[in-house]
DSSP file (Angstrom, degrees, kcal/mol; ACC not computed):
  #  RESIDUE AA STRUCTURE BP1 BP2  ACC     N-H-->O    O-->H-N    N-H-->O    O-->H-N    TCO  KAPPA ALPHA  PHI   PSI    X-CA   Y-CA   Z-CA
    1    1 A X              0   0    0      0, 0.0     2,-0.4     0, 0.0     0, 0.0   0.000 360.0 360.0 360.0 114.8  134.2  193.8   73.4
    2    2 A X        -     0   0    0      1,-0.0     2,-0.7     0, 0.0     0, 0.0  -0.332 360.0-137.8 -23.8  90.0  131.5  191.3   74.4
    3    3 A X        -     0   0    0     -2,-0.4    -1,-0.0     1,-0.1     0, 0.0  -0.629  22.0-119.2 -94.4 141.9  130.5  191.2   77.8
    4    4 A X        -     0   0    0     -2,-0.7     2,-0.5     1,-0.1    -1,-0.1  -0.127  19.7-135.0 -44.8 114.1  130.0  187.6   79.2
    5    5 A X        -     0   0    0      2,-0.0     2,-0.5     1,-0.0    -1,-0.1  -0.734  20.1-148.0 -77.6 134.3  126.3  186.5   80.6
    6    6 A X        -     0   0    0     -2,-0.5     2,-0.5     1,-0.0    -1,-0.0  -0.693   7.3-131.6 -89.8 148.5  126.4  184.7   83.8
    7    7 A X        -     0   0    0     -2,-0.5     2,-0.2     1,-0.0    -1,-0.0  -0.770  28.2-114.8 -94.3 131.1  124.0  182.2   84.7
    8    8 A X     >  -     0   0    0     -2,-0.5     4,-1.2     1,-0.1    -1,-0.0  -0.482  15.0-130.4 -74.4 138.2  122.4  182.6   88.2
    9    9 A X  H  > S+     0   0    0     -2,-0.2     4,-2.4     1,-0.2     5,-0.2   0.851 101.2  66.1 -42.2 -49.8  123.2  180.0   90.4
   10   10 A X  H  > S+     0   0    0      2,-0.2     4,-1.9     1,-0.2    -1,-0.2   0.800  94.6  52.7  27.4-100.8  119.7  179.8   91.0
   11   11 A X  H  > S+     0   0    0      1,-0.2     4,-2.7     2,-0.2     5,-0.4   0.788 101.4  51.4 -48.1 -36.4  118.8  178.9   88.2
   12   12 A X  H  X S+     0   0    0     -4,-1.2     4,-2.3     1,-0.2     3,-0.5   0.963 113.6  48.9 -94.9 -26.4  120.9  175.8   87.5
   13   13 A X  H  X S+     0   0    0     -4,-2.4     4,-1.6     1,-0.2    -1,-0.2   0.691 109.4  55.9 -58.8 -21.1  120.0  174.3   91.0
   14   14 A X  H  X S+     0   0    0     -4,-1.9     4,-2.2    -5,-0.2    -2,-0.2   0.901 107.4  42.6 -76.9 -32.8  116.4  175.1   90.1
   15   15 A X  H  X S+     0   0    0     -4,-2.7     4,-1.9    -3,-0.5     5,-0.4   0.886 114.9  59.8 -89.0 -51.5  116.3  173.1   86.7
   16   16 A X  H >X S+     0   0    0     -4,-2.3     4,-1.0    -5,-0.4     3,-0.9   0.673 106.0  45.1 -33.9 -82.8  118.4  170.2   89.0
   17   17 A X  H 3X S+     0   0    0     -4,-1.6     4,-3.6     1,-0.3     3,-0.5   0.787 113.8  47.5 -62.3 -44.0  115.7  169.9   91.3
   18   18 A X  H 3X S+     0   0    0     -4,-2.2     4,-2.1     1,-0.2    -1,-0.3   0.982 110.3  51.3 -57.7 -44.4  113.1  169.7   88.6
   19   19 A X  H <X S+     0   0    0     -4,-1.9     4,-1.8    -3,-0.9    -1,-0.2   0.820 114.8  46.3 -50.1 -21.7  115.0  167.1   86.6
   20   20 A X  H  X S+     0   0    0     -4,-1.0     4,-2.1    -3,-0.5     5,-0.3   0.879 114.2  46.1 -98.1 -14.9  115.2  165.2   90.0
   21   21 A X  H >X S+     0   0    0     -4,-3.6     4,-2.2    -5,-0.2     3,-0.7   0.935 112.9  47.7 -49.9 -80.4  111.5  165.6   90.7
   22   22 A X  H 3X S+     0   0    0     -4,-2.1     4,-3.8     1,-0.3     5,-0.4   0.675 119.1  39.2 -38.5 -55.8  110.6  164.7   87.3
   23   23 A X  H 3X S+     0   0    0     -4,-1.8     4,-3.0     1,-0.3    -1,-0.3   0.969 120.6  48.4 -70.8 -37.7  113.2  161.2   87.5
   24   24 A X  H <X S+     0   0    0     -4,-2.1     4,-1.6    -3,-0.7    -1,-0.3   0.832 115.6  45.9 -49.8 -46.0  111.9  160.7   91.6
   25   25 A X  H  X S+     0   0    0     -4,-2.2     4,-1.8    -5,-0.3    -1,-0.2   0.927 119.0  40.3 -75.3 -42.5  108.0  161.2   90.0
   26   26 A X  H  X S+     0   0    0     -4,-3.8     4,-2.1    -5,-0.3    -2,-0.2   0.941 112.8  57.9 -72.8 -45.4  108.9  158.6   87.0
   27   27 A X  H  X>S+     0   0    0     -4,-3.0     4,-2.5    -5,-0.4     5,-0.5   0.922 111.0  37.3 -49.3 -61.9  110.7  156.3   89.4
   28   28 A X  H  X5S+     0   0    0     -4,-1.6     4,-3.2    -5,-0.2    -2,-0.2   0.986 106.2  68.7 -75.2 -39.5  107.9  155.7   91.8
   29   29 A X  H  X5S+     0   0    0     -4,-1.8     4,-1.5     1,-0.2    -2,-0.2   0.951 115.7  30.1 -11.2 -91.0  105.2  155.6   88.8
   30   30 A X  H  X5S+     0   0    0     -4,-2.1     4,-2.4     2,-0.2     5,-0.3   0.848 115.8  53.0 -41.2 -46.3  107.0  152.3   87.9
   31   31 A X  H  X5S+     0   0    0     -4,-2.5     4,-2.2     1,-0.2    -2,-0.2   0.996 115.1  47.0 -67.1 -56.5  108.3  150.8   91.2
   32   32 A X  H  X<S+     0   0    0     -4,-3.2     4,-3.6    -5,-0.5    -1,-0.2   0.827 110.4  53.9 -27.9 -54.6  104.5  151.3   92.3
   33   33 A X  H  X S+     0   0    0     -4,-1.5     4,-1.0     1,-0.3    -2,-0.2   0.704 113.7  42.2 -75.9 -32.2  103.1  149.5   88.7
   34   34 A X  H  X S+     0   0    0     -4,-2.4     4,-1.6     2,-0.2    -1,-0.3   0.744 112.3  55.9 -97.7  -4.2  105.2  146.4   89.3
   35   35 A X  H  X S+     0   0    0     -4,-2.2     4,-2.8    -5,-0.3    -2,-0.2   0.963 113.1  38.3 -69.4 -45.7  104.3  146.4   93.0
   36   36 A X  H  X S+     0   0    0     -4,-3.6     4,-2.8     1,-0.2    -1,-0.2   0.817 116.7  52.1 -82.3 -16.7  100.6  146.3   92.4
   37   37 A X  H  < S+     0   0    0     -4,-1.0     4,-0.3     2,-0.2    -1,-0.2   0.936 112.2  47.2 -77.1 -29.2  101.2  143.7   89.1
   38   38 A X  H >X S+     0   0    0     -4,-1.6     4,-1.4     2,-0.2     3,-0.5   0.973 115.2  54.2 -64.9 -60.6  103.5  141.3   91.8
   39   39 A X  H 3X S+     0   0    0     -4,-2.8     4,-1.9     1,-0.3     5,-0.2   0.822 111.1  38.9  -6.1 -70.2  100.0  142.0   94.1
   40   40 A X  H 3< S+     0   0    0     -4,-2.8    -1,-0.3     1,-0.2     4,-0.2   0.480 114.4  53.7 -97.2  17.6   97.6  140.8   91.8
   41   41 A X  H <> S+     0   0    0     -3,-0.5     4,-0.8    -4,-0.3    -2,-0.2   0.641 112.8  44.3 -96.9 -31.7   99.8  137.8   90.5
   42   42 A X  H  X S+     0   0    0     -4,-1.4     4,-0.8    -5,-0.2    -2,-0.2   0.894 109.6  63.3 -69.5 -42.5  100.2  136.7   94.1
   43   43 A X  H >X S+     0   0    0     -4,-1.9     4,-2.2     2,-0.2     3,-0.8   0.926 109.9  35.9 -12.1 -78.5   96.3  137.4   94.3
   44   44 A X  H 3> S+     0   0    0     -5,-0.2     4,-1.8     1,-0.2     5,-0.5   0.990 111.1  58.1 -78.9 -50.1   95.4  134.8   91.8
   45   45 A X  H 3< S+     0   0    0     -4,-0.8     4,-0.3     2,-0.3    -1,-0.2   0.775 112.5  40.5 -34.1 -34.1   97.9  132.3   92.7
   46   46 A X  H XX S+     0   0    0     -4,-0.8     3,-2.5    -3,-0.8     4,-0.5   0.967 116.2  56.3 -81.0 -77.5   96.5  132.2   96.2
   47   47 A X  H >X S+     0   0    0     -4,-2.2     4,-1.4     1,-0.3     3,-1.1   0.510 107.1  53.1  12.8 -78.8   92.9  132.5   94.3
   48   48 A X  H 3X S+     0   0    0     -4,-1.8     4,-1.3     1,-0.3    -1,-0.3   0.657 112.4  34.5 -52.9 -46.6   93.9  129.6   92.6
   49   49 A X  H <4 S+     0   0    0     -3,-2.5    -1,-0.3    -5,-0.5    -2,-0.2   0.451 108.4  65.3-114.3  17.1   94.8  127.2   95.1
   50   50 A X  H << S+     0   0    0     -3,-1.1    -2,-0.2    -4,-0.5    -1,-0.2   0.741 103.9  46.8 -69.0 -47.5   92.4  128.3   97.4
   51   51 A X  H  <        0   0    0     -4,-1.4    -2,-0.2     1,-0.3    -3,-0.2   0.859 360.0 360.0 -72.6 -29.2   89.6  127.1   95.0
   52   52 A X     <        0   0    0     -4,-1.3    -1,-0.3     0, 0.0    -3,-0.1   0.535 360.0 360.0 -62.2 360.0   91.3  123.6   94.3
């Protein structure tokens, strides 16, 4: 007869939290990269009709 491994509890709340660091890290990575492209598109627009 086989006996059964258990998985520590542990454990599987420790690989959650890295998978939600990891999507939380990837998540701001982006939100950040279209903040600062919105930034420098407002930038030059102002730019733009400042100089006219």
């Amino acid at each position: 007869m086989e006996k059964k491994k258990s998985v520590s509890p542990w454990l599987v709340i420790g690989i959650i939290a890295a998978v939600a660091a990891v999507v939380a890290s990837v998540t701001t990575a982006i939100l950040m990269h279209e903040k600062k492209r919105k930034d420098d598109e407002e930038l030059e627009r102002y730019l733009d009709c400042s100089i006219q």
